[in-house]
FIKOLZA-1660 file (N, C-alpha, C; in steps of 0.1 Angstrom, whole numbers, plus 5000, padded with zeros to 4 digits):
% residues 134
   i   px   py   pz ch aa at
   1 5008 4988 5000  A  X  N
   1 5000 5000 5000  A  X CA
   1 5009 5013 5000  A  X  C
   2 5022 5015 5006  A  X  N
   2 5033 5023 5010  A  X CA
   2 5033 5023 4992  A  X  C
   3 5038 5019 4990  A  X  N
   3 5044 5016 4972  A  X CA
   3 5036 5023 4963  A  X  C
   4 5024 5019 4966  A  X  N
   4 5013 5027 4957  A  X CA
   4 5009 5041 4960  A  X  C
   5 5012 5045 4973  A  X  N
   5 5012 5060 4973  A  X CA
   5 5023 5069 4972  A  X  C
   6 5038 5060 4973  A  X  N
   6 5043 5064 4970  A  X CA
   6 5047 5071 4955  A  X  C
   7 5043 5057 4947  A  X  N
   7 5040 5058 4930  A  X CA
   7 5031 5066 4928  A  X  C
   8 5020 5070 4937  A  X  N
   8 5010 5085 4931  A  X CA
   8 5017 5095 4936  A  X  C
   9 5023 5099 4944  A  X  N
   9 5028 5111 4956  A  X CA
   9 5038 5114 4940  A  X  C
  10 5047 5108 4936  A  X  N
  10 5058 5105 4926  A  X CA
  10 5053 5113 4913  A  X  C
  11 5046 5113 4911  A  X  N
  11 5040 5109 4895  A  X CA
  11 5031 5123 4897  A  X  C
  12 5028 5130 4908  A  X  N
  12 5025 5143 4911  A  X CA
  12 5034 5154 4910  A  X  C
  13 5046 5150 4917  A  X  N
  13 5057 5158 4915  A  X CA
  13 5065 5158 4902  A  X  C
  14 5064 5172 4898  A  X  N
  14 5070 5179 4888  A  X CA
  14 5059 5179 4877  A  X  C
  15 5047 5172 4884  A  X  N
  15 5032 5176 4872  A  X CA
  15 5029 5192 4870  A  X  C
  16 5018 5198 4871  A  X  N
  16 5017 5209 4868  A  X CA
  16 5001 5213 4870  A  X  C
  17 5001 5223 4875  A  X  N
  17 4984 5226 4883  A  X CA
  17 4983 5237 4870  A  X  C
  18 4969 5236 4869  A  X  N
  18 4959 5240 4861  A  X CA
  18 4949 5243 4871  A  X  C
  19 4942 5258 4868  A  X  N
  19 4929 5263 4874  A  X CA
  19 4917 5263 4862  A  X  C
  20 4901 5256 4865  A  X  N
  20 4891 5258 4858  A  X CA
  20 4880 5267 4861  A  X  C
  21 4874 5278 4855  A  X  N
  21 4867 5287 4863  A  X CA
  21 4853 5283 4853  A  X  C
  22 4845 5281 4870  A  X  N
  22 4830 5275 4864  A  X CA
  22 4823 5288 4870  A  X  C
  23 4811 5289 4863  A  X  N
  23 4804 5295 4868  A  X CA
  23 4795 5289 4880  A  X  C
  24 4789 5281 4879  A  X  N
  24 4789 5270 4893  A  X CA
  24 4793 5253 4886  A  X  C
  25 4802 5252 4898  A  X  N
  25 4814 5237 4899  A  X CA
  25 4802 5226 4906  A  X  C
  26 4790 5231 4911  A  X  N
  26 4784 5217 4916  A  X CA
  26 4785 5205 4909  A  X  C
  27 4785 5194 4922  A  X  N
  27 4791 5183 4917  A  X CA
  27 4802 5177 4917  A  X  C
  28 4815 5186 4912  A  X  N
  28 4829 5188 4914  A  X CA
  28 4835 5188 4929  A  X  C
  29 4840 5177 4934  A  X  N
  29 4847 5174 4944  A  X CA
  29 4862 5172 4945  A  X  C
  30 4873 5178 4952  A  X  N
  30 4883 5172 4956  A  X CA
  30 4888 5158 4955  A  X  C
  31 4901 5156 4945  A  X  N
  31 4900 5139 4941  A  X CA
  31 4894 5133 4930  A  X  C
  32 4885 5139 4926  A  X  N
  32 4881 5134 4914  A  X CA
  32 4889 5138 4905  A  X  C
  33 4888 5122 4893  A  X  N
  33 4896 5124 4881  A  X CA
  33 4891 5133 4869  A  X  C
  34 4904 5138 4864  A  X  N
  34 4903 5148 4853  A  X CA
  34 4905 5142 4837  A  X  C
  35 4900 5140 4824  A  X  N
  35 4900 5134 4813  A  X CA
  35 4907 5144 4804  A  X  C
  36 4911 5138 4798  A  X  N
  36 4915 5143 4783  A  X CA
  36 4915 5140 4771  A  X  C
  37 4908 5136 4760  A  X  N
  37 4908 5126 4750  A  X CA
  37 4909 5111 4757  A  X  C
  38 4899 5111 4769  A  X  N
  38 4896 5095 4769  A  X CA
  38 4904 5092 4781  A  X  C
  39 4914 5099 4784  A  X  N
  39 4931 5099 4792  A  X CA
  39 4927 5103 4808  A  X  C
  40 4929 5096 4816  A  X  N
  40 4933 5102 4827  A  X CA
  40 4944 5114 4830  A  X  C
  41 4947 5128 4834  A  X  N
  41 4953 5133 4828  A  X CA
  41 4959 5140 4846  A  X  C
  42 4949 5136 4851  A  X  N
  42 4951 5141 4870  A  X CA
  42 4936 5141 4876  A  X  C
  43 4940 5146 4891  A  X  N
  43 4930 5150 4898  A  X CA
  43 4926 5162 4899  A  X  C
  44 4915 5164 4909  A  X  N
  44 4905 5180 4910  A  X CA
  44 4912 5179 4924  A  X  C
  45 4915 5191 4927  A  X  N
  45 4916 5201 4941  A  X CA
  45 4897 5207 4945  A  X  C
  46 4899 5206 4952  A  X  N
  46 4890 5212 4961  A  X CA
  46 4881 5228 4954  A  X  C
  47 4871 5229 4950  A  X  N
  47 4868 5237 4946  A  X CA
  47 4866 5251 4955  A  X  C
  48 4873 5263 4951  A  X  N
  48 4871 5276 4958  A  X CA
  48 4865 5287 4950  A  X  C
  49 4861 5299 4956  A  X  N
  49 4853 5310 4950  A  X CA
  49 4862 5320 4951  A  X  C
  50 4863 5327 4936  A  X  N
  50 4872 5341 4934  A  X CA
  50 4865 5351 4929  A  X  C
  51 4860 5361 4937  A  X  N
  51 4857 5372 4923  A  X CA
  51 4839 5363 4918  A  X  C
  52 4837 5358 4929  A  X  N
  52 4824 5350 4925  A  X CA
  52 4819 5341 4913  A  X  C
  53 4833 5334 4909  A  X  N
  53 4834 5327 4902  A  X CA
  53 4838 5310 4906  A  X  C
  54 4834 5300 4904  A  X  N
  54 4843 5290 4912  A  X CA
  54 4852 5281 4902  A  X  C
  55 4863 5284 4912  A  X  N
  55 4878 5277 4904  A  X CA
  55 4880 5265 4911  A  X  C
  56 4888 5257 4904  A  X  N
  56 4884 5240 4907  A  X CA
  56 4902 5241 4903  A  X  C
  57 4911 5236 4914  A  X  N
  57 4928 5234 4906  A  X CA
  57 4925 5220 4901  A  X  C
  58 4935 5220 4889  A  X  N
  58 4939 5204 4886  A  X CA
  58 4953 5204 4887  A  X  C
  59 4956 5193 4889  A  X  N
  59 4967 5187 4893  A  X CA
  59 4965 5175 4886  A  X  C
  60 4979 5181 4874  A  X  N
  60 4982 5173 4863  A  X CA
  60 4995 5168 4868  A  X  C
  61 4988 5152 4864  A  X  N
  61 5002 5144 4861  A  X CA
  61 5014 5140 4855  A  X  C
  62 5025 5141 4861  A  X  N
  62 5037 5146 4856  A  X CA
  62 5037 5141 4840  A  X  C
  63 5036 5132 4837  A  X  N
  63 5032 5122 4823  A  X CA
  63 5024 5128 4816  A  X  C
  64 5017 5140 4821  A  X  N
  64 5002 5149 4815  A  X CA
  64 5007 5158 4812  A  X  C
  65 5018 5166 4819  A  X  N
  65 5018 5179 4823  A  X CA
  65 5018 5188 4810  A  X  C
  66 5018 5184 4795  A  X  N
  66 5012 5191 4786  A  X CA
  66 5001 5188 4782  A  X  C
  67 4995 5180 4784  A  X  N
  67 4985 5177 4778  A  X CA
  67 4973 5182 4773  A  X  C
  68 4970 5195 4783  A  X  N
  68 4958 5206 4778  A  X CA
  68 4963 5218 4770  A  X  C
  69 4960 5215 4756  A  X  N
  69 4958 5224 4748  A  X CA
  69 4953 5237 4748  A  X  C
  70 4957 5250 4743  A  X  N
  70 4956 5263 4748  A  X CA
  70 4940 5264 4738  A  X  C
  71 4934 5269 4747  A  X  N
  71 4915 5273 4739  A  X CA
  71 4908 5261 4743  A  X  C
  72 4915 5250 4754  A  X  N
  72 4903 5238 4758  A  X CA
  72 4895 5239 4769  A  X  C
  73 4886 5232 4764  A  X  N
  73 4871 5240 4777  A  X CA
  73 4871 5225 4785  A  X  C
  74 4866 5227 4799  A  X  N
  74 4864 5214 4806  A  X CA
  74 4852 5214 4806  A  X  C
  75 4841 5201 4810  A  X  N
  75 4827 5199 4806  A  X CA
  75 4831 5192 4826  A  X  C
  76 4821 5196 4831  A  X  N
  76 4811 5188 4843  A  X CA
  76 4806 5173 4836  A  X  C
  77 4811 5162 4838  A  X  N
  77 4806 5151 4835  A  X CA
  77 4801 5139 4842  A  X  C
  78 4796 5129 4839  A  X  N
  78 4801 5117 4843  A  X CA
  78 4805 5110 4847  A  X  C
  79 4813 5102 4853  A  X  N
  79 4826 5094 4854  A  X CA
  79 4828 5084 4846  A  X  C
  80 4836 5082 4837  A  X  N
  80 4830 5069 4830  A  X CA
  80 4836 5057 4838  A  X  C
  81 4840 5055 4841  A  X  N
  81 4844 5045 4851  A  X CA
  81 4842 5045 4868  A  X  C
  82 4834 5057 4873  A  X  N
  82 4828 5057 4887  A  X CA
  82 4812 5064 4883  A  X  C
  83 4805 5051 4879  A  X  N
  83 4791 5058 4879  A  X CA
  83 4783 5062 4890  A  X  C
  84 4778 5074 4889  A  X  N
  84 4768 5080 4899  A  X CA
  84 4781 5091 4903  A  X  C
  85 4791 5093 4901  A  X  N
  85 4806 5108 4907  A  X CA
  85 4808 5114 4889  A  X  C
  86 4808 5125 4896  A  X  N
  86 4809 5133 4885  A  X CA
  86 4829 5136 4887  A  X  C
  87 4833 5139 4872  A  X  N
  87 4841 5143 4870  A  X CA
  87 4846 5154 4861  A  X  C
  88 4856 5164 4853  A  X  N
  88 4856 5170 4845  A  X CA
  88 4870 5161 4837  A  X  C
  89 4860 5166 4824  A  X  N
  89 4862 5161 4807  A  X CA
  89 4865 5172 4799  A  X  C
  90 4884 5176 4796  A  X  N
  90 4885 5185 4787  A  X CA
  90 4883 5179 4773  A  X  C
  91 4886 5195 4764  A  X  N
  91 4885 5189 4748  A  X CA
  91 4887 5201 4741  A  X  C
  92 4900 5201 4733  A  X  N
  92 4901 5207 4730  A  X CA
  92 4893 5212 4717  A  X  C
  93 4889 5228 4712  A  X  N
  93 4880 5231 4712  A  X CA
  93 4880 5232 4691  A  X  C
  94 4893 5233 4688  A  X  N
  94 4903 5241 4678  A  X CA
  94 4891 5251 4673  A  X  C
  95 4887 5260 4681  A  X  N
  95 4877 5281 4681  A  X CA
  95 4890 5283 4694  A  X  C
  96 4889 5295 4689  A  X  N
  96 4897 5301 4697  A  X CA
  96 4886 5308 4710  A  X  C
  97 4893 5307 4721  A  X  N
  97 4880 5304 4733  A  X CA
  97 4888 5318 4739  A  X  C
  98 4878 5327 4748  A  X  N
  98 4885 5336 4757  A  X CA
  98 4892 5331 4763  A  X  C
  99 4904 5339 4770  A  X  N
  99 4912 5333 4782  A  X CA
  99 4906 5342 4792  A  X  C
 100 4911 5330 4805  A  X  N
 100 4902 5338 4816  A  X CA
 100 4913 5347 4827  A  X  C
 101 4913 5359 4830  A  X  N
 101 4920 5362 4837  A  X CA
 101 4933 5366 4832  A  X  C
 102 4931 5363 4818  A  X  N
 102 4946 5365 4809  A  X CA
 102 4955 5357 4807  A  X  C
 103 4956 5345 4821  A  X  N
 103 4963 5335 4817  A  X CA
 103 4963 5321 4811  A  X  C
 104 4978 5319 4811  A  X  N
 104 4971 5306 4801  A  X CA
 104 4971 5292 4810  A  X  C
 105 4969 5296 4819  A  X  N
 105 4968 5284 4830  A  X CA
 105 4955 5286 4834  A  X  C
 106 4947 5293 4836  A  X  N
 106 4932 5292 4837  A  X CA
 106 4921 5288 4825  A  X  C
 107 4918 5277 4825  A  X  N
 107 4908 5275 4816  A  X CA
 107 4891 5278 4818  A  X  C
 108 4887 5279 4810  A  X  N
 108 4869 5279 4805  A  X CA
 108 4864 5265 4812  A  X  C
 109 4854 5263 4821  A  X  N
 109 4843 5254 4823  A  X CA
 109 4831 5253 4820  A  X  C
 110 4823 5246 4816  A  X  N
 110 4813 5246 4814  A  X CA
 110 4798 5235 4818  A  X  C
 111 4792 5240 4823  A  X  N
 111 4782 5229 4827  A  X CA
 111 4770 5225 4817  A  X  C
 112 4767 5233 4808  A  X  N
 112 4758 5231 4798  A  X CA
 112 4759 5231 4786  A  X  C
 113 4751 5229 4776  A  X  N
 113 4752 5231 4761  A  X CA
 113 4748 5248 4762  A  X  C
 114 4742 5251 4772  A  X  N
 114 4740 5270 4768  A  X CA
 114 4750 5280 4771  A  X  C
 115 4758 5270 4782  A  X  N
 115 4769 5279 4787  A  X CA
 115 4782 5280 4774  A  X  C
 116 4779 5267 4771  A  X  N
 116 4792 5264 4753  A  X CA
 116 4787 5270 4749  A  X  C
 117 4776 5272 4743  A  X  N
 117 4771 5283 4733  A  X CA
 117 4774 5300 4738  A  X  C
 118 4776 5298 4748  A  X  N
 118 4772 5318 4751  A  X CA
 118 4790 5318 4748  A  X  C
 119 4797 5307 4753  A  X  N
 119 4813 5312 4749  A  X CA
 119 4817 5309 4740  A  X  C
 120 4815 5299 4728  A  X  N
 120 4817 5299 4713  A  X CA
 120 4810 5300 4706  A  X  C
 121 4796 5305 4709  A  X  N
 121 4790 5310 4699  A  X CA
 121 4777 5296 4698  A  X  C
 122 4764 5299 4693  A  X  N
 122 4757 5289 4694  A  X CA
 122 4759 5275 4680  A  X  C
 123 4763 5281 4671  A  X  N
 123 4771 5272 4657  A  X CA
 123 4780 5262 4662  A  X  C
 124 4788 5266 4668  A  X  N
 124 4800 5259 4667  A  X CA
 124 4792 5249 4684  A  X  C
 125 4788 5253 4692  A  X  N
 125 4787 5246 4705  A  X CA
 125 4779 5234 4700  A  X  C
 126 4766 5236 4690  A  X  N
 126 4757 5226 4689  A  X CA
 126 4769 5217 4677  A  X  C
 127 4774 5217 4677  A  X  N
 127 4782 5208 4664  A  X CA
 127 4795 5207 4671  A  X  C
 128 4798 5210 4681  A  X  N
 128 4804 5204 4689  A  X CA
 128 4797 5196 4703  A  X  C
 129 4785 5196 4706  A  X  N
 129 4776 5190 4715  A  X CA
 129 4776 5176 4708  A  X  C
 130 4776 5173 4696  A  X  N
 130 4766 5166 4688  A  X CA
 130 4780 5158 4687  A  X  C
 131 4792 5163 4684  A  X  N
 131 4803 5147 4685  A  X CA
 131 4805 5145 4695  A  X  C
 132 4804 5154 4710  A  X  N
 132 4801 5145 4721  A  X CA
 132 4794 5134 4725  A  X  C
 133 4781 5136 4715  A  X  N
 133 4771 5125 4718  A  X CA
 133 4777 5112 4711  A  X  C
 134 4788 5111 4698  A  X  N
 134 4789 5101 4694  A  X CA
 134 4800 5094 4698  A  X  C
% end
């Protein structure tokens, strides 16, 4: 058991934190896993409020630590492998998405098909909704 936390404690260091700003994170808990094209990519930190927005850190796995693409939005999901826990599911978006805060370590969240549409536009959100369904 020493071994195996050791090998996660390991595999955290020299990863690299990422902040997601939702407009509400419900759902989103501390611990939960983060996706990337299918990929485990890290865990969620504990969700906090800035500026009345809520930011959710991830903590990307050293093995990840590039793995989020600049203009990618996270989606409130699922789990596909812990049904009934929700987790967040990036994707990259290729529309160029606002950045939040200026930086490029904060990304876009989103909990709905209305909230993707109000930030890319309603065109591109439903035709991007629609190969999430597939």
């Amino acid at each position: 058991m020493l071994l195996v936390f050791c090998a996660m404690a390991c595999e955290r260091d020299g990863g690299r934190t990422v902040t997601v700003e939702f407009r509400s994170a419900q759902g989103i808990q501390g611990g939960r896993p983060v996706y990337f094209a299918g990929v485990e990519i890290g865990k969620t930190g504990s969700p906090t409020i800035i500026s009345g927005k809520a930011h959710v850190p991830v903590y990307l796995f050293r093995s990840q630590r590039n793995a989020v693409a600049p203009g990618s939005v996270f989606l409130i999901a699922d789990d596909p492998n812990d049904h009934g826990a929700s987790c967040l599911v990036g994707h990259a978006l290729n529309y160029p998405t606002p950045t939040v805060a200026g930086s490029p370590e904060v990304y876009q969240g989103v909990s709905s098909q209305l909230e993707l549409a109000v930030l890319i536009g309603a065109d591109r959100a439903k035709e991007f909704w629609e190969k999430l369904k597939q």
